[in-house]
N, C-alpha and C positions, 0 to 999 in steps of 0.2 A: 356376556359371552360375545367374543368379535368376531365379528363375518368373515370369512374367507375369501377371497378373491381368487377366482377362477380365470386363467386365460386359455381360453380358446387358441388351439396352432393354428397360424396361419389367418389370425384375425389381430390387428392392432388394436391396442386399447384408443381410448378415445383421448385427446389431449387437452386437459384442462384449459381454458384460454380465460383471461383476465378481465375485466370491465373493460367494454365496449359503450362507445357511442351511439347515439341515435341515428345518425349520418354519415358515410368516410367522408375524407377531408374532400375528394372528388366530386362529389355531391355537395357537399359546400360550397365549393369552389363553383360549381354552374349555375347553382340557387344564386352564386351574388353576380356572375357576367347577366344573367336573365334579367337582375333585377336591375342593374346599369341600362342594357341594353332596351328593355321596355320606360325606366324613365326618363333616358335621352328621347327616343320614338315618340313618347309623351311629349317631351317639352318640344320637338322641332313640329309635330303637328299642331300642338296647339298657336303656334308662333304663325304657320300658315295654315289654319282652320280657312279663315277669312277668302284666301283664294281657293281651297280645296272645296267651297259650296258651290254648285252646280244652277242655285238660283231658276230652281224649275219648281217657283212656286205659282204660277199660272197669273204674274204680275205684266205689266205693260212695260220690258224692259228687254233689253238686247241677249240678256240668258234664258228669258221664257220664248219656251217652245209652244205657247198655248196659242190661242187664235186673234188675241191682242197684243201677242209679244212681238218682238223684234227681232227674233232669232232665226227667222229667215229669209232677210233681209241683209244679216251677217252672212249667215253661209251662201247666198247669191252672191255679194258682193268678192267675197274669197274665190268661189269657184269661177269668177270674172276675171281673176287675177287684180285685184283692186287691195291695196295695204288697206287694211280694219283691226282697229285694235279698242277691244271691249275694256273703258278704264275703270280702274278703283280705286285711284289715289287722286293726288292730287296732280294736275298738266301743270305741264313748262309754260312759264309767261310768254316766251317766243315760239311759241308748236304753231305751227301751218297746219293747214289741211282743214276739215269739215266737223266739225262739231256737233250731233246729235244730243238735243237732251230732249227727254220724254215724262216730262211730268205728269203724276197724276190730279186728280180732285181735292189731296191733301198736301199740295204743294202749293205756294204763293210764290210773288215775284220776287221776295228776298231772295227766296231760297235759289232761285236759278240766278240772282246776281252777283252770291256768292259763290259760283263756279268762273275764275276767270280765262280768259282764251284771247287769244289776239288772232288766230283764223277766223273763220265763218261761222255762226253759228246756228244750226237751225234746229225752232221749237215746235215740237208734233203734240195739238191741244188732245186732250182725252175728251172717250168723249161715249166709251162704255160703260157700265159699272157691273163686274160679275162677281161669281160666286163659284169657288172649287166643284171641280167632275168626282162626286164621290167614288166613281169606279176605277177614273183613269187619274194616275197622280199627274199634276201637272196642266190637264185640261178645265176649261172653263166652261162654263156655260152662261147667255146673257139675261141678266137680272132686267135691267133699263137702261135708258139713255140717260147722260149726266145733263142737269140742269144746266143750258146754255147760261142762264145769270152769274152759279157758281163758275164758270170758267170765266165769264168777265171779269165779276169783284175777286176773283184772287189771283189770278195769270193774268191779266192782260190791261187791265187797270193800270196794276202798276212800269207798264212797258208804254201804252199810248191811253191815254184816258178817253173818255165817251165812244170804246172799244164796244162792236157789238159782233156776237156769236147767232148765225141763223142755219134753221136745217131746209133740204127742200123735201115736200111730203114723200112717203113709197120707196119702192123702188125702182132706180133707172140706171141707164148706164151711158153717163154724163162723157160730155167730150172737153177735152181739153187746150189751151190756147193761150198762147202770151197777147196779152190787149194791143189790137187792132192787129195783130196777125192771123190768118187761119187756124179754126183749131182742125188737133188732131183726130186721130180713129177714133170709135165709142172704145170705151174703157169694159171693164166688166160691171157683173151686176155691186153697184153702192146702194146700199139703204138710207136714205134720211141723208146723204150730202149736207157735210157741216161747211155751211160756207160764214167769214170774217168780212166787217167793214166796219168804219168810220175812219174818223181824224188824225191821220200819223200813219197811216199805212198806206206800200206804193204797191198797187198789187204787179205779180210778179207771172199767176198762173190764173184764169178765169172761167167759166165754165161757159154752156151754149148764154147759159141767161145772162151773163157779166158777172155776175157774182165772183169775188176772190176766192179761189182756196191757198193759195201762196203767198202771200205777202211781203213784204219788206218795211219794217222797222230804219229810220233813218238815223233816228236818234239814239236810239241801241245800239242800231247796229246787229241786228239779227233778223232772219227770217222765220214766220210760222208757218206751220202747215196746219191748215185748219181743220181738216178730214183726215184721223190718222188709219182708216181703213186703205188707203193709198199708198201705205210702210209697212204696217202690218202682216204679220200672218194668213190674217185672213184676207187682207186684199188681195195677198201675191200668188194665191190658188189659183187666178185670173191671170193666162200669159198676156193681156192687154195689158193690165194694171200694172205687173210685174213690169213691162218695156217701160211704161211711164214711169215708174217710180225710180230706175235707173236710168234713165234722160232726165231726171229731176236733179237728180245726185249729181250727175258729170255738169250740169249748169251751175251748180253751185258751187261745185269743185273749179271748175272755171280752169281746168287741166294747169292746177297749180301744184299738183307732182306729192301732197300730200296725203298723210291717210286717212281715212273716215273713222272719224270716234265716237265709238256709242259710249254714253255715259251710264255706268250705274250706280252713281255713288248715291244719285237722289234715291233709289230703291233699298236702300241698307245695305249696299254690298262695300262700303267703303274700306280699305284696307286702314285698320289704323295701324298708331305708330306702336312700334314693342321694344323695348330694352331687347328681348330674346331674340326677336329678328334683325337687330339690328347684332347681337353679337352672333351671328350667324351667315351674316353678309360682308362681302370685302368693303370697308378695309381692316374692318375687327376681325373677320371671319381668320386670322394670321394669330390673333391677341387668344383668340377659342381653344386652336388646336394647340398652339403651348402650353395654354393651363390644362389642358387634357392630357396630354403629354408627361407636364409634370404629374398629376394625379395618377398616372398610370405607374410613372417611375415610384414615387410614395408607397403606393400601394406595393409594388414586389416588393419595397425593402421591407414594408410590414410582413410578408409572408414570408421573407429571409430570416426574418429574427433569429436569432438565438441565443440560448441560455433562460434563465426564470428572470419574471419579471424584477426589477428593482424594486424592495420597498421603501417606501418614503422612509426617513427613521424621523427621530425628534431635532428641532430648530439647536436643541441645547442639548447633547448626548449628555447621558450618567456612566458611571461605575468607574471601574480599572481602566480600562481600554480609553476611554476617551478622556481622563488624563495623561493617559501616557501620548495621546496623539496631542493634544495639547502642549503637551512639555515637548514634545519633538517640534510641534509648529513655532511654539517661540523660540527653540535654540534655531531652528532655521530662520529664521525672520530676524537674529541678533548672528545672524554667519557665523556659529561659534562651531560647525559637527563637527570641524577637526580637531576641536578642544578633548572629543569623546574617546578617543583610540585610545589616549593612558588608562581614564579608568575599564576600557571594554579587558583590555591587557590584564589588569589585575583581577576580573571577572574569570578571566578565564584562565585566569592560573590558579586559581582558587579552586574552579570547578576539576580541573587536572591533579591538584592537590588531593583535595578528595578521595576521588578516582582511584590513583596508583598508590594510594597510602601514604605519603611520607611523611617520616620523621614529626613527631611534634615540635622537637625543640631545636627545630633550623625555621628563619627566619631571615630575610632580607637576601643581599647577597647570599649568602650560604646556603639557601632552597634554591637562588636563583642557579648558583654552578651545579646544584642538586639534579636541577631540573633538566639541563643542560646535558648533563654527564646521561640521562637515564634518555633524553633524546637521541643522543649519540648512540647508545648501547641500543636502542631500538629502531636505529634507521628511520629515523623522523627526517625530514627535507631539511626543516629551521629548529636553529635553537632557540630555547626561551626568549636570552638575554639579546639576542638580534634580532627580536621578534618585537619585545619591550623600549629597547633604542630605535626602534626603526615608529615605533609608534608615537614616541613622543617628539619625534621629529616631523610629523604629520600636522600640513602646512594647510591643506584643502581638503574638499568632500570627496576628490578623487584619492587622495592620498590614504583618506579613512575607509574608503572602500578596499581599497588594495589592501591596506595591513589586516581588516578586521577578514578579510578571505584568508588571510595567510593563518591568522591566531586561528580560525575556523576547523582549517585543513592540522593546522599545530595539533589539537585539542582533539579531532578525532584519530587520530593517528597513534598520542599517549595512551587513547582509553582504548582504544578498538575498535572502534564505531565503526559501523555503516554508514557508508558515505550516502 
């Protein structure tokens, strides 16, 4: 028994609709900008990861903000109006200006020979050893004092040999002075003042007792400072310490118009080198946007497409069809298609034959004026026989086109055809 279908006035039935997708193309279409646009994002962060670290891991270096770091020592210098430029690559053989490097207890004197510099260069011995503020990210707190020996045998050794690192006991707050001049005000409070001496160093800064904390290397050609509580963070809490450690600076600067560089390449913050960075920067960064460009243009024509895909066919086609394209590609390859108009001619007087019935027993001329006469009598444009002469006078491919149009138009016009 079949159901009946009821409609409801004034309620439309529901409209069948077809297989549907998972997604509109809309939605497609932002799934793949999202997915470009995040693995660009991807690839230019990762390219500069390296500078985007903040370096507040409570290290002895001019990004730590911690109480051994140097990072306020940077932002004094800046809010002085003084050029500071924190590097991670490698310097210019000819750069001017003051050279900071800040080794620690795991650094040797290769390691700071392979930084080169044709400015000033001055080295601030460590001389804390801490351990991460588990509360505060960034802050330290002090473990011990680094063994003066380890800062001989592996800093300073190889800069002046029979190098010797001394502390003085407590705390006091030392005054400062270039030898045989006055020194200056007390400083703040320093613990344990690490003072430098022996063979190869001129000292440069001395405290009440003589002892060096500045030095000069003649044969390097560098300066250390041998209490780095006098650059530090936590010296410069102290506006005494803080005035001296900026009258240390402009001495050394020697107002030669350059800027102070704190180095943190010894600390792991070294930029290295990137293919991606480097096609991200001028003079590639021209080479980037073209291929973007083109990729962008690629891609519309792929969503212009149209029509179904091509399929591959076979190296070697089979059947009908692909001899007969064969036997067309060799008459084309031996120039013969205007050979073809006679027989397409007697092809298609054949098929008109047929068609309008004629006579069995005309043949040759006699079908042709046949044909002629019944062209005439039905307002056909051409007649056969000017149709047949004109085709075996067909000299070119443009010649064989033209007559096989005319035999074409001839042929539907006998039989009736729909053009």
């Amino acid at each position: 028994m079949s159901e009946a279908v009821v409609n409801t006035p004034g309620v439309a039935a529901p409209k069948s609709s077809g297989p549907r997708g998972a997604f509109s193309p809309v939605t497609v279409l932002w799934l793949v900008l999202v997915g470009v646009f995040s693995l660009s994002a991807l690839g230019v962060l990762s390219a500069y990861a390296p500078d985007l670290r903040k370096g507040d891991d409570g290290g002895a270096h001019a990004l730590s903000t911690s109480a051994v770091g140097y990072a306020g020592a940077v932002k004094m210098l800046r809010l002085r109006g003084e050029p500071v430029v924190v590097s991670r690559g490698p310097l210019p053989d000819d750069a001017e200006g003051l050279l900071i490097l800040t080794p620690t207890e795991a650094h040797d004197a290769k390691a700071l020979d392979e930084i080169s510099y044709d400015g000033t260069v001055l080295v601030v011995l460590p001389k804390w050893r801490t351990a991460p503020e588990p509360l505060h990210r960034g802050w330290v707190r002090a473990v011990e004092k680094i063994d003066p020996g380890v800062l001989t045998k592996r800093l300073l050794n190889g800069l002046a040999p029979a190098s010797k690192v001394e502390r003085r006991k407590g705390k006091a707050h030392p005054r400062l002075g270039e030898p045989g001049h006055a020194l200056g005000a007390p400083l703040g409070e320093i613990e344990d003042l690490q003072t430098l001496s022996g063979a190869g160093w001129q000292p440069v800064l001395v405290d009440e007792t003589g002892r060096t904390v500045l030095a000069w290397q003649a044969k390097k050609g560098v300066y250390v400072l041998a209490d780095p509580d006098l650059l530090n963070t936590h010296g410069l809490r102290d506006l005494a310490t803080a005035r001296q450690a900026m009258s240390m600076i402009d001495y050394l600067r020697d107002g030669d118009g350059g800027p102070v560089v704190f180095d943190a390449t010894l600390h792991g913050f070294k930029r290295p080198r990137s293919v991606l960075r480097l096609a991200l920067e001028p003079p590639f960064l021209g080479v980037t946007l073209s291929a973007l460009a083109v990729a962008l243009l690629v891609s519309l024509q792929a969503f212009a497409r149209f029509g179904p895909l091509r399929v591959a066919g076979r190296s070697l086609a089979l059947g009908k069809q692909a001899l007969a394209d064969n036997t067309a590609a060799l008459v084309r390859m031996a120039k013969r298609e205007h050979r073809m108009a006679g027989p397409y001619a007697l092809l298609v007087r054949a098929a008109v034959v047929r068609a309008v019935g004629a006579p069995r027993n005309l043949s040759g001329d006699e079908l042709d004026a046949f044909l002629d006469r019944l062209s005439k009598l039905g307002g056909a444009t051409h007649g056969y026989t000017e149709l047949a002469a004109e085709a075996r006078a067909a000299r070119t491919p443009a010649d064989l086109m033209r007559v096989a149009r005319k035999l074409h138009l001839w042929r539907l016009e006998m039989t009736r055809e729909r053009r």
